[in-house]
N, C-alpha and C positions, 0 to 999 in steps of 0.2 A: 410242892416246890420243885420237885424234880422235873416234873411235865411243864413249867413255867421254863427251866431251865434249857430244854429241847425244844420247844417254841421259840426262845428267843435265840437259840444256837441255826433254826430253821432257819429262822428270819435273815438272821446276819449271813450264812450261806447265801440266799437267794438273793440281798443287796450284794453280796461283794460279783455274783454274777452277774447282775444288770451293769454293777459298775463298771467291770469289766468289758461288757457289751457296749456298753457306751460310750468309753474309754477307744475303742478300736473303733465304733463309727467318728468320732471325733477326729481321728487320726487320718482316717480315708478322706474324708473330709476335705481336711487341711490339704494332704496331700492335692484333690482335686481341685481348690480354689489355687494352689497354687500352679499347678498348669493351667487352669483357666487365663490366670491373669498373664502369666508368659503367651498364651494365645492372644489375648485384647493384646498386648504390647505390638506383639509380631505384627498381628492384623493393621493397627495405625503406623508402625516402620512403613509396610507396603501401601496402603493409603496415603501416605505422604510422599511415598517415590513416585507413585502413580500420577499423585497433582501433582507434581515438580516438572513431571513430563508431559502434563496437560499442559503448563505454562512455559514451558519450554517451547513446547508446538507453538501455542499460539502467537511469543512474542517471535518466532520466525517467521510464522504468516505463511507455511507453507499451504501450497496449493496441493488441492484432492490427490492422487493416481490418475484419474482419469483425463485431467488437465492437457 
């Protein structure tokens, strides 16, 4: 009964570390989708200044530099 006792005292040590461990990749995680997504966000801000000033240009109809 004793060794039954130290087996399952083993066990619940070695889950509460995994839990643990998993617990903090989860967390890094997070943290990294959430700059990611402030990154996509930024990314399409500047992809849409970008066409704004594609369409800018073209409805002025300027002419090359070299014109």
């Amino acid at each position: 009964m004793e060794n039954l006792v130290k087996k399952l005292e083993e066990q619940i040590t070695f889950l509460q570390q995994e839990i643990s461990q998993i617990s903090s990749e989860l967390y890094s995680q997070q943290k990294e989708i959430k700059f990611l997504k402030n990154e996509i966000t930024n990314l399409n801000k500047r992809i849409e200044e970008m066409d704004n000033e594609i369409v800018t240009e073209i409805k002025e109809d300027k002419k090359p530099p070299h014109y």
